[in-house]
C-alpha positions in Angstrom: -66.8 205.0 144.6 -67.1 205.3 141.1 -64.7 202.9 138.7 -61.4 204.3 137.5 -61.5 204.5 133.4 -58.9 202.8 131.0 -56.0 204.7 130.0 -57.9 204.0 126.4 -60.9 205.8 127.5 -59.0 208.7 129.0 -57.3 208.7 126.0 -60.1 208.8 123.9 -61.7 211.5 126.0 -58.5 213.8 126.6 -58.5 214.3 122.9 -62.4 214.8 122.0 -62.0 211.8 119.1 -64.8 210.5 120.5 -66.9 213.4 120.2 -67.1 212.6 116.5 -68.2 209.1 116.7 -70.9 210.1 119.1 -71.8 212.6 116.7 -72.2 210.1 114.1 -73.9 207.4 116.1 -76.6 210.4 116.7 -76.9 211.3 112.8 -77.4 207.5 112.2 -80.1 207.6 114.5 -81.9 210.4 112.7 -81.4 209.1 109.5 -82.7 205.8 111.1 -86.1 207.7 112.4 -86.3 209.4 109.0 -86.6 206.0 106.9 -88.9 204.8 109.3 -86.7 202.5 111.2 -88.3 200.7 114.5 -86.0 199.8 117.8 -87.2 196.4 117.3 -86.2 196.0 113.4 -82.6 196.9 113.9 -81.1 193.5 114.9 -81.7 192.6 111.0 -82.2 195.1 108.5 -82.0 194.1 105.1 -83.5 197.6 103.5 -83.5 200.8 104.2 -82.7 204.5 102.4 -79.3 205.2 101.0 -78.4 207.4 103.7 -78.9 205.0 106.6 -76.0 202.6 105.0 -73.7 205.7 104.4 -74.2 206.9 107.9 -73.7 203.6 108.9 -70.4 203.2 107.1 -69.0 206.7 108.9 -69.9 205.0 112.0 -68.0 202.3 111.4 -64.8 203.7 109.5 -64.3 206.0 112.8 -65.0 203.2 115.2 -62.6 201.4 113.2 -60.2 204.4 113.1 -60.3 204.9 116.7 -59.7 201.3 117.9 -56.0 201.2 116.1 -55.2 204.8 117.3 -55.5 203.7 120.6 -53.8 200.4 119.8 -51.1 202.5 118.2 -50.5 204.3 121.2 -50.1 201.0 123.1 -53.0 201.2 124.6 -55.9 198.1 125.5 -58.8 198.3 123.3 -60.8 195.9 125.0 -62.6 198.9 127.2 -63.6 200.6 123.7 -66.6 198.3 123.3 -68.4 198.5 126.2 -68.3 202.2 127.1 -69.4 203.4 123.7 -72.0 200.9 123.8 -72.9 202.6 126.9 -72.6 206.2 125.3 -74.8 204.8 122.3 -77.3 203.7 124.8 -77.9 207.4 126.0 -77.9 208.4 122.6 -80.7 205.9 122.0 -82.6 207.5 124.7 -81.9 210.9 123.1 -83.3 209.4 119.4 -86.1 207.0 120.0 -87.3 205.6 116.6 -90.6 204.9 118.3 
């Protein structure tokens, strides 16, 4: 039996918001590969192109953005986390940087 999701999930889902992210989270990715970026070097990256850290900065904006449209909708943010961690996971799989 597969796990009911959060009203926050369904939320996010219901109203495609977090098609954008997603869509972000995969240009990040590319811009990652294109500078040369490794899996393993991305728990401490101190350079990198322009691009990356402005990718970045989107992703983190509409993370950011969606976490306190959901709270403002009274809604528990603490499912956000782990399912787009989960999402960016399969995205990782659809961008290796190896």
């Amino acid at each position: 039996m597969e796990k009911e999701l959060s009203p926050a999930i369904k939320f996010i889902q219901s109203t495609k918001i977090e098609n954008e992210l997603f869509d972000l989270y995969r240009n990040l990715r590319r811009e990652l590969k294109k500078g040369g970026l490794k899996e393993e070097e991305l728990t401490s990256v101190n350079e990198a192109p322009a691009a990356v850290w402005h990718a970045h900065g989107k992703l983190l904006k509409k993370f950011e953005d969606i976490k306190k449209l959901v709270i403002r909708y009274g809604l528990d943010d603490s499912h956000l986390g782990p399912y787009i961690e989960n999402k960016f996971a399969e995205i990782d799989k659809e961008i290796p940087l190896d």
